[in-house]
C-alpha positions as CSV (number, residue, x, y, z in Angstrom):
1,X,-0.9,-11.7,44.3
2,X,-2.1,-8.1,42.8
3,X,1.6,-7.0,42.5
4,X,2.4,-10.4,40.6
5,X,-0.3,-9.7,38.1
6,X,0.4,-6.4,37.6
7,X,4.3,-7.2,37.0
8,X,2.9,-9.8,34.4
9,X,1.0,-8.0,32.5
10,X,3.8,-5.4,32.2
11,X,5.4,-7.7,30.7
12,X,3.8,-9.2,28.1
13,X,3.2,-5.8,27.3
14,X,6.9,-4.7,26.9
15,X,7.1,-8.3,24.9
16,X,4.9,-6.7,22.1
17,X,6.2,-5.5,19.0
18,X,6.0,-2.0,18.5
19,X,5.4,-0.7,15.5
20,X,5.5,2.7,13.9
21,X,2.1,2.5,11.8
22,X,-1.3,2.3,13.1
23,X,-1.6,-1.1,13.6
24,X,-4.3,-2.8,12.4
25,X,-3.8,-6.7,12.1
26,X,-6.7,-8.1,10.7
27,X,-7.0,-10.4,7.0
28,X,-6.9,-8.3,4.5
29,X,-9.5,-8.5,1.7
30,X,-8.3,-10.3,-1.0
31,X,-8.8,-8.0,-4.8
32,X,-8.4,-8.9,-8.2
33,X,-7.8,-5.9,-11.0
34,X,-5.9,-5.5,-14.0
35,X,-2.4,-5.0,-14.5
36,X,0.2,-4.6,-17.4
37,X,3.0,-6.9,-18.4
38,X,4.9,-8.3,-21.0
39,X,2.6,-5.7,-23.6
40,X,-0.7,-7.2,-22.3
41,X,-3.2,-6.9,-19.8
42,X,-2.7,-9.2,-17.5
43,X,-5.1,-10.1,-14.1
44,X,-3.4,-9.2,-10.4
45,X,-4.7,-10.4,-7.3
46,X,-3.1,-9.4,-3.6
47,X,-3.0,-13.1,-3.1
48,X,-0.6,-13.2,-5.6
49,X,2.0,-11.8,-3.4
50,X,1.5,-14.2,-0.6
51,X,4.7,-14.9,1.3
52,X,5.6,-11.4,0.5
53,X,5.3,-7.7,2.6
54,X,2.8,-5.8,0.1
55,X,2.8,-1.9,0.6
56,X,0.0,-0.6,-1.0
57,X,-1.3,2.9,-2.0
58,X,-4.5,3.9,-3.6
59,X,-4.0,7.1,-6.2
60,X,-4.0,8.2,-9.8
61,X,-1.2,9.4,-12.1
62,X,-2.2,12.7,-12.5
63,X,-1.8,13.4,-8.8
64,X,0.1,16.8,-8.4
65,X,1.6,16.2,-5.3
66,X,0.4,13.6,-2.9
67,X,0.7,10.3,-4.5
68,X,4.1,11.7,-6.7
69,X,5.2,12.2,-2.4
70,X,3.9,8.5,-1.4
71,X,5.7,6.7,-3.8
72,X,8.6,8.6,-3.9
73,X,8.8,7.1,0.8
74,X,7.9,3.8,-1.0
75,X,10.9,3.8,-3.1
76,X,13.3,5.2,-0.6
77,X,12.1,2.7,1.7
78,X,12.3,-0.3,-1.1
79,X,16.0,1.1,-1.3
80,X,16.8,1.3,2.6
81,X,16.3,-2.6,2.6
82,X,19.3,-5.2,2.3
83,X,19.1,-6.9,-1.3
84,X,17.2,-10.1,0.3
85,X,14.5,-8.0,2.2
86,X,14.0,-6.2,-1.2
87,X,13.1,-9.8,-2.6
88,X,10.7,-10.3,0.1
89,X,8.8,-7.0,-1.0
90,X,6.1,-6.0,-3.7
91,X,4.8,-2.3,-4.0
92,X,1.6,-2.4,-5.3
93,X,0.0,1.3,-6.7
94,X,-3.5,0.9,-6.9
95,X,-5.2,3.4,-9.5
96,X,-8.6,5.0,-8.5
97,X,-9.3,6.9,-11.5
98,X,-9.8,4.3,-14.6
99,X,-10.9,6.6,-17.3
100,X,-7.7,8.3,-17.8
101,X,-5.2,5.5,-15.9
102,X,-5.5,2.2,-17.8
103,X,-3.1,-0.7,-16.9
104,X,-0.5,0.1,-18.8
105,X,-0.3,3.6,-18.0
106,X,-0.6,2.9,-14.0
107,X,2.2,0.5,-14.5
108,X,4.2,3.4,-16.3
109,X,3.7,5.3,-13.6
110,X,4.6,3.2,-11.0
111,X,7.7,1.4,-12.5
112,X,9.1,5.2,-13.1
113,X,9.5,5.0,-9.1
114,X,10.9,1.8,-9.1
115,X,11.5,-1.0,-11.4
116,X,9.9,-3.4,-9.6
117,X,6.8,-1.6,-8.6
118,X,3.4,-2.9,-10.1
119,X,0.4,-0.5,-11.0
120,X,-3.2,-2.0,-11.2
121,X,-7.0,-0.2,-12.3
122,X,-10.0,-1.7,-12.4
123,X,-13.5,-0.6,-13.3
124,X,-15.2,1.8,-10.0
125,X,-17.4,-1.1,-9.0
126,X,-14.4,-3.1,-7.9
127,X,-12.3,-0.5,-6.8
128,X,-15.5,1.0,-4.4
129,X,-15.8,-2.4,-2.9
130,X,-11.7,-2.6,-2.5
131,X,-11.4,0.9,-1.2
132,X,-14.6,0.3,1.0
133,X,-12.5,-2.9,2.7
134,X,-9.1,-0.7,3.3
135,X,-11.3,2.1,5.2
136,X,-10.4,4.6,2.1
137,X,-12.0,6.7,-0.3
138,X,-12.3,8.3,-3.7
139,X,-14.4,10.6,-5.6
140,X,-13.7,13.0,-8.7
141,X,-13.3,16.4,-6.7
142,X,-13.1,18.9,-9.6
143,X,-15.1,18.5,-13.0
144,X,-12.5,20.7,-14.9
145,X,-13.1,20.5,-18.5
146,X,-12.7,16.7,-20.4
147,X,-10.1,15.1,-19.0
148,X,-8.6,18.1,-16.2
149,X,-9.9,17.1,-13.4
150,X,-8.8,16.1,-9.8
151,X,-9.9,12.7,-7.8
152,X,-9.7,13.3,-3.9
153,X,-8.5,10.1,-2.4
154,X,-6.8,8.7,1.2
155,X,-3.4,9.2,1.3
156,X,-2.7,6.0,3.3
157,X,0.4,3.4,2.6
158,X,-0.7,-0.2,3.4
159,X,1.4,-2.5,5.4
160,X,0.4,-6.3,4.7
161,X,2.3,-9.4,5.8
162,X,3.3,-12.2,4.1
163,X,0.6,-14.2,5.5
164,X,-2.1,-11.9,4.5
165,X,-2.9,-9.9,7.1
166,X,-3.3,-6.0,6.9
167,X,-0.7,-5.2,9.3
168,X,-0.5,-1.7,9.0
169,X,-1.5,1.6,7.9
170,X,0.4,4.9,7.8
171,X,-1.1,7.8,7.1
172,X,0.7,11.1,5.5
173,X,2.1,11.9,9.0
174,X,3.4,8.5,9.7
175,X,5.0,8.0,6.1
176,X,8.6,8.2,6.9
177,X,11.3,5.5,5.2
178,X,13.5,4.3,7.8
179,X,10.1,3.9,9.7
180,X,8.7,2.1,7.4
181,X,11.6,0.5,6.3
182,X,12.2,-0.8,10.1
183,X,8.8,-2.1,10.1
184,X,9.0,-4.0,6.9
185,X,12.1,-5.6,9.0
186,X,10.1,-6.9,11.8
187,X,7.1,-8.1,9.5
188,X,9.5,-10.2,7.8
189,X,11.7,-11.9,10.7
């Protein structure tokens, strides 16, 4: 009887997905900020992008290397999809540093990656409380002189699933493509 256990329990194990982020599946906490289309601000919630795989990444445009680095997997991961996948997908660059990024700039920035990438701000009330819900940070790390200064932030890439769910998380180590890329696969079978 203990050996028949045992040999079920290995396999519903080798039955589970495995996955090449951290994972995390739990619901992920629905935001709200502002965006930039068609010349206007315009209002963008995650639950906009239900049905879809959202990769998300918390940064600011005047990053000099880390979030330039993160987008740069996102977009050779958007382009290691097949063309249906791709439709199935929304990159979402979240913008922790309002005074200098406002919507239309963060979507600037993000649409230089890719096209179809969508950049969002907010004011730092909201995006405390958002960061706070996606275990991440932010603070202005170097005063500099007006507007030269440098915003310490998490470098993670955010996984969710179409129905919601914060799937995964990758952090700088874990932020390859074709991993990435493979994982977006099996969110979306």
């Amino acid at each position: 009887m203990k050996s028949l256990f045992i040999l079920l329990v290995l396999f519903l194990f080798s039955c589970e997905e495995k996955y090449n982020g951290i994972i995390k599946d739990e619901p992920a906490e629905n935001f709200c900020l502002t965006g930039w289309r068609e010349g206007k601000e315009k209002e963008v919630c995650l639950e906009d992008f239900r049905g879809k795989v959202v990769l998300m990444f918390f940064g600011y445009t005047h990053c000099p290397d880390v979030c330039p680095t993160a987008l740069q997997v996102l977009k050779k991961t958007v382009e290691l999809l097949k063309p249906e996948e791709r439709k199935r997908v929304q990159v979402l660059f979240v913008s922790v540093d309002p005074e200098r990024d406002k919507p239309e700039i963060a979507q600037k920035y993000a649409e230089f990656f890719d096209p179809s990438f969508i950049g969002v701000t907010g004011p730092h009330e909201k995006l405390r409380k958002i960061t706070k819900a996606y275990f991440a940070f932010y603070r202005k790390a170097d005063q500099g002189s007006g507007n030269n200064y440098l915003v310490d932030h998490t470098a993670y890439i955010y996984l969710i699933d179409p129905s919601g769910k914060l799937k995964l998380i990758y952090p700088s180590r874990k932020q390859k493509p074709e991993l990435i890329a493979e994982d977006v696969r099996k969110v979306l079978r």
